[in-house]
N, C-alpha and C positions, 0 to 999 in steps of 0.2 A: 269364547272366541279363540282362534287358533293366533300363535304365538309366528308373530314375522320375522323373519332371520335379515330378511332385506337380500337372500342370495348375492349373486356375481359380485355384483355392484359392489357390495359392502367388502367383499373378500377382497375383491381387486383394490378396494381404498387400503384397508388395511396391510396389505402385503406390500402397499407403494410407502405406507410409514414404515412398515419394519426392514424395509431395506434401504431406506434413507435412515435407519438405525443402527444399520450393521457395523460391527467394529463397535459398538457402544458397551460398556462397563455393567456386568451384573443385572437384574430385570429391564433394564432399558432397554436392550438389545431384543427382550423376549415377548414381556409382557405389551399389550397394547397401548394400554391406559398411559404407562411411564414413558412409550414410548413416544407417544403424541406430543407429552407435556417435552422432554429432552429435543425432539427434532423443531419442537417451533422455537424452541427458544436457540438452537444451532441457527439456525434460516433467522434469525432477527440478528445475532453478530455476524453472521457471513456480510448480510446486506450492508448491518452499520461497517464492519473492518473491510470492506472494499473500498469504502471514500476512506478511513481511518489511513490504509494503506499509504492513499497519496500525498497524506500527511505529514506522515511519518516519512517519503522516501526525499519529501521536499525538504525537512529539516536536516536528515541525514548530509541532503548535499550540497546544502546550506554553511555546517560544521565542515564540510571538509574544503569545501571551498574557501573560509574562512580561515583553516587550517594552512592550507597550501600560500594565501594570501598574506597569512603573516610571514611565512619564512622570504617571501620577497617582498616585506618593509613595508605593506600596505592592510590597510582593513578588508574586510568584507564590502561594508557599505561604501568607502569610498572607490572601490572595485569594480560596481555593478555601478554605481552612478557616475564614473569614468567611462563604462563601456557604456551605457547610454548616450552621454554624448558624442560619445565619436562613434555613432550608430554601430556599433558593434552587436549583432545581433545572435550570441550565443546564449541558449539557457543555461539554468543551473544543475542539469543531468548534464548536457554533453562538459561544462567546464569542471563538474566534479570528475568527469571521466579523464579528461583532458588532464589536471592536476594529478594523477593516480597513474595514467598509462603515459605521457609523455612532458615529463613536468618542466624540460626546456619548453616545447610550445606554448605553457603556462604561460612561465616566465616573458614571452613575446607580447602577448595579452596584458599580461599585468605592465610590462612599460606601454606597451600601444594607450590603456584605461590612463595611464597615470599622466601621460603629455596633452590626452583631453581635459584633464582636470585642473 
């Protein structure tokens, strides 16, 4: 029986792993085999560090909010559940910004949070 290479098809698969390979370190970049094993396991942290991402940038602005919150005499927690009640509705991306890029306007928020509480 004659030996199937599986043509196009199989050439076209493999050339879409090895360039979702490229820039890889040593036979991964070449060989096929290594290279399947290295791209699926790239493509399962892309997917998990996408949500890991939003994680991470919600703690960051978390810390700095808490940062900027202590130098005007208040906590974190008692900051965000000030602004809550006095419906104050900014997140904590735009007030890590806020605290970072105009840190009087901060300071207006954090007395605005602290007279609700």
């Amino acid at each position: 029986m004659p030996r199937v290479t599986r043509g196009f098809k199989a050439r076209r698969r493999r050339n879409k792993v090895l360039s979702l390979a490229k820039g890889y370190r040593g036979g991964k970049h070449r060989l096929f085999k290594s290279a399947v094993e290295a791209v699926d396991r790239a493509l399962c942290y892309a997917y998990r560090d996408r949500r890991v991402k939003k994680r991470e940038f919600r703690q960051l602005w978390i810390a700095r909010i808490n940062a900027a919150a202590k130098q005007n005499g208040t906590n974190y927690s008692r900051l965000i559940s000030g602004l809550a009640k006095s419906s104050i509705e900014l997140d904590r991306k735009v007030l890590s910004n806020l605290a970072i890029v105009d840190p009087s306007a901060f300071t207006a928020v954090v007395k605005a949070a602290s007279q609700a509480n």
